[in-house]
N, C-alpha and C positions, 0 to 999 in steps of 0.2 A: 335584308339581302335583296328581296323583290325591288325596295326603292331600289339600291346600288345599281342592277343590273337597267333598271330601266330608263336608267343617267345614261348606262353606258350601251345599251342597243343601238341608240343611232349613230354613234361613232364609230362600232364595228358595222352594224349597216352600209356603212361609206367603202368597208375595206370591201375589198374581193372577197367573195364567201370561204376561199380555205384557206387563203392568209390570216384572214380573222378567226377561224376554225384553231389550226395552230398557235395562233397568238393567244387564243383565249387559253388555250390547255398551256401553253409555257406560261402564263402567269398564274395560273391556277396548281402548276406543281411550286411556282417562288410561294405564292401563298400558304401553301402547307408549311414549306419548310423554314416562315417566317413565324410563322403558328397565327396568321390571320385565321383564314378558315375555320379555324375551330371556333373562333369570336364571334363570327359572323351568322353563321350555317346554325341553325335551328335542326337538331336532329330530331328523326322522326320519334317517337313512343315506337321499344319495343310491343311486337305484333308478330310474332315467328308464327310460321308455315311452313309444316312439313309437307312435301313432295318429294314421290322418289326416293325417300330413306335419305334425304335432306331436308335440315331444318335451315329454312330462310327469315333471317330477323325480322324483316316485313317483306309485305310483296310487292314491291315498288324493284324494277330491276334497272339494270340500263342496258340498253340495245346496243347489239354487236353494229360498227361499222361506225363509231365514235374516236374508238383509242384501238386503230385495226395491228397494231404494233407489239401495246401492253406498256406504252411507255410513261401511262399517267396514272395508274392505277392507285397507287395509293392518295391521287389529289380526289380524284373521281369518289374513290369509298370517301372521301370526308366531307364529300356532300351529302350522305345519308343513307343511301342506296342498302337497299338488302341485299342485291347481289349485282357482281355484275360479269357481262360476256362482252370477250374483247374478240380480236377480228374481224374480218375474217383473215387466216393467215393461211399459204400456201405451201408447197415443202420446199422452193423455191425462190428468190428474192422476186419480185418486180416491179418494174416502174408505175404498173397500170396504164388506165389511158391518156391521151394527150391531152395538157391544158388549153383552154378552162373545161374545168370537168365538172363544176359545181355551180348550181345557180337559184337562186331566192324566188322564190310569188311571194311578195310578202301581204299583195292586196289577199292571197289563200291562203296565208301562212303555211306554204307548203315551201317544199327544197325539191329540184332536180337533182341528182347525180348522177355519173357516168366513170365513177373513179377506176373501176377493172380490179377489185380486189390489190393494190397498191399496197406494197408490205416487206417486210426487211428478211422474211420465210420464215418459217416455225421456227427452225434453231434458235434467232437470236429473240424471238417472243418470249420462247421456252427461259432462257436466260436470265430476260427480263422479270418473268412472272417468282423466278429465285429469289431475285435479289427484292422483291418488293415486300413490305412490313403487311400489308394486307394478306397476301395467301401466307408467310410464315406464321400469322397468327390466327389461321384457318378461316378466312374469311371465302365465302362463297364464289368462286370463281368458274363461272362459263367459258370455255375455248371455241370458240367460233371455224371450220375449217375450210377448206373450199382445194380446187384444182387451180392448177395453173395455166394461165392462156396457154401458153406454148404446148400444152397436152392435150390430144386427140379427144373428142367425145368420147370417144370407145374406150380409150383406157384411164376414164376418169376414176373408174375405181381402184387405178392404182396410187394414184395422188393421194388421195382418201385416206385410203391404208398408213398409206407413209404419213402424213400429214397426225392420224390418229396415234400411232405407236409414237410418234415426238411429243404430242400434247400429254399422255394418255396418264402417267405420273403427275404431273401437277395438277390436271382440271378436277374440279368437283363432278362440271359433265361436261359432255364433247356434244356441240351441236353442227348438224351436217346442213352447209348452206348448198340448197341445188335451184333456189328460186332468184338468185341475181340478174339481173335483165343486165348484166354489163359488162359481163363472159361470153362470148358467140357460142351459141349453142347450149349453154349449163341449164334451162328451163327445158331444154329436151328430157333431162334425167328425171323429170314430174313423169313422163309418159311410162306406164305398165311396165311394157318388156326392160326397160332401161332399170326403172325404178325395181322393178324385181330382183335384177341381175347387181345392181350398187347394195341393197340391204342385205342381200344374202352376201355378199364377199365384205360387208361390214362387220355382219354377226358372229362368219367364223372368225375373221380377224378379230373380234373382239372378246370372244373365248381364250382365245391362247393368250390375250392381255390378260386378261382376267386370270388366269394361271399363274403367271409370271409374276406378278404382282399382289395376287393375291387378294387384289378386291373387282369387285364387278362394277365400272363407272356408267352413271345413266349415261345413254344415245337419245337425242334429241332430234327431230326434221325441220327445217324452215321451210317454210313455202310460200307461196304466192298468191295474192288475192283476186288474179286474174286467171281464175277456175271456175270452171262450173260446175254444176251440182253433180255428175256425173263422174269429174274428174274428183273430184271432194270426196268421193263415197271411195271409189278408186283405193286413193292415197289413204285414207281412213284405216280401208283391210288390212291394206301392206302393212302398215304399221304394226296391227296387233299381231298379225301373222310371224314379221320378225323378229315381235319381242322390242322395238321400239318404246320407249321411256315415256314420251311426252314430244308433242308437237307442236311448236313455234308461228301461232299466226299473225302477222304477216310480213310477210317483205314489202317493198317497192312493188308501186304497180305502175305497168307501160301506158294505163289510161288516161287521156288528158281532158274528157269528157269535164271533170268537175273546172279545170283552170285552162278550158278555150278560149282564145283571143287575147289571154294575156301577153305581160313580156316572159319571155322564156319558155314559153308552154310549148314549141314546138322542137328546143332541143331535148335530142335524144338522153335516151338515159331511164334509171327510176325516180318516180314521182312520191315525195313520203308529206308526212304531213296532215295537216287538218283534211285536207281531197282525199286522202285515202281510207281516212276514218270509215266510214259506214260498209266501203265494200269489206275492210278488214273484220270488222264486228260480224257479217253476214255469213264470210267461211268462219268463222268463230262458231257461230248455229248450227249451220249446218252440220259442222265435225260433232259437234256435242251430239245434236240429234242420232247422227252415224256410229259415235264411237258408244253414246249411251253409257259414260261413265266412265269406261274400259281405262281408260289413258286420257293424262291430263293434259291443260291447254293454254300455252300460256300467249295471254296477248296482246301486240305489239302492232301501231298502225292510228296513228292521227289522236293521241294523247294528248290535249292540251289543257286539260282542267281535272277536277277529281270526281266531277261528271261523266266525263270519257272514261276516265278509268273505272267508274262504277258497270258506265256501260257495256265494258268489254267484262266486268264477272260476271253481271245479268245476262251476259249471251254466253256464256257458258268456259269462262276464263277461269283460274286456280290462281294464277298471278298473269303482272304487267310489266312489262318493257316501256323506255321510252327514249328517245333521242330527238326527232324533231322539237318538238316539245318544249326543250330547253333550251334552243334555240331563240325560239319567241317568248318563251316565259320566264326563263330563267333558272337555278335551282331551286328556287322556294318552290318550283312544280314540284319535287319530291317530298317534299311533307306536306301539299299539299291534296295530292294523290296518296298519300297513307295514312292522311288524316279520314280523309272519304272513305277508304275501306278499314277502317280499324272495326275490327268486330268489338265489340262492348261488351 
């Protein structure tokens, strides 16, 4: 599969990064349903991982902002994946932001984007995540959630809300995106008084789910690796204070420090990829050091070998995400990041 993909990189190289983005996912759901994929794909050695009163087959996951929809989901599981989070999705439909919103370093092997949470709204996610063979046969599924541009900073916690009670039935856990750099405003909700005031109208909201339904779903944070130590400790508390689950590092970072002077580096947007590797490992540390065990960490940020992935549980990770990654690498990055941490 490694050679396949690396026939076919530089001819998706030549498309526009989210033509080629969705061309590669519509040929990857004909492949399932031709029963390529299973021929091809080298699945990983189970390796399950409990977290959270979730057992994950291995810890290899895939990162939210891949299939922000839920519309490939069962091509996606049949590349290996122990689990995976789709999103981010809004309660809302929208377009996102205007094209082109996506762009390649590929001398960094890094990706810009600037897509604006771009999504058809939770209902018809919801819908999707029904009809797919992967969650009917209980496979591990992340719901990724976020606001909607058109909503006020101040009442992002109602978005939230709505957004959680739509997902709150199908997801395994619900993770809260507040670190997009590509929502005006949504990296304000990192700050204390915001952040205090979203976790707490989380928590009750997620009581009376938990009532209703009768089970209690992990809450997850994502955040961003354009923190400092200060803010890190910050966001740390909150967490255990509210009874937060496990927190997600990293997102996109708005620094262009590692891919100065190239092409693309000065459009806007988040920066993911090989460049973000090391700051993402760093809040990795630092949270371990902060949380000291408390709540786990799972993490996500310039994955491109089973190196990286080691690197991100030696800094204090439980599991990994990945999405750039597979871009440059292919799917064989997924067995071979779960070959690297298979414990023996």
């Amino acid at each position: 599969m490694m050679d396949s993909y690396s026939f076919l990189r530089p001819w998706l190289f030549n498309l526009d990064p989210e033509k080629a983005h969705n061309l590669t996912l519509s040929n990857l759901d004909r492949a399932r349903r031709w029963g390529l994929l299973q021929c091809v794909i080298k699945q990983p050695t189970p390796d399950p991982r409990i977290l959270c009163g979730i057992t994950f087959p291995n810890p290899v996951g895939l990162a939210a902002g891949l299939d922000k929809d839920g519309k490939h989901i069962d091509a996606l599981a049949a590349l290996g994946f122990g689990f995976l989070e789709i999103g981010t999705v809004t309660p809302k439909p929208q377009p996102g932001n205007p094209k082109p919103r996506m762009f390649r370093l590929a001398q960094a092997q890094g990706i810009i984007n600037r897509m604006g949470f771009n999504n058809d709204g939770v209902d018809a996610c919801v819908a999707r995540v029904h009809r797919s063979t992967f969650w009917q046969n209980g496979g591990v599924l992340g719901l990724n959630i976020g606001k909607n541009a058109s909503t006020p900073i101040e009442n992002a916690a109602s978005d939230y809300v709505l957004a959680m009670q739509a997902v709150y039935e199908v997801a395994t856990y619900i993770t809260v995106n507040i670190s997009s750099p590509n929502t005006q405003h949504l990296r304000a909700l990192q700050g204390e008084e915001m952040l205090r005031s979203l976790l707490g109208t989380l928590d009750v909201a997620r009581e009376r789910l938990s009532d209703r339904y009768g089970v209690r779903k992990p809450l997850f944070l994502k955040i961003a690796p354009d923190l400092d130590t200060d803010d890190i400790h910050l966001i740390a508390d909150l967490l255990l204070e509210f009874g937060i689950d496990a927190v997600i590092a990293t997102n996109t970072t708005i620094s262009r420090e590692a891919v100065s002077g190239m092409e693309f580096a000065n459009e806007a947007g988040g920066l993911s990829g090989a460049p973000v590797r090391e700051a993402s490992t760093q809040v990795i540390r630092a949270l371990k050091a902060r949380l000291q065990n408390q709540l786990p960490i799972i993490g996500v940020g310039g994955i491109l070998s089973g190196a990286d992935a080691k690197e991100k549980i030696a800094a204090g990770a439980s599991l990994i995400q990945i999405y750039s990654g597979l871009i440059y690498k292919g799917p064989a990055l997924i067995d071979e990041c779960a070959a690297a941490l298979k414990i023996s």
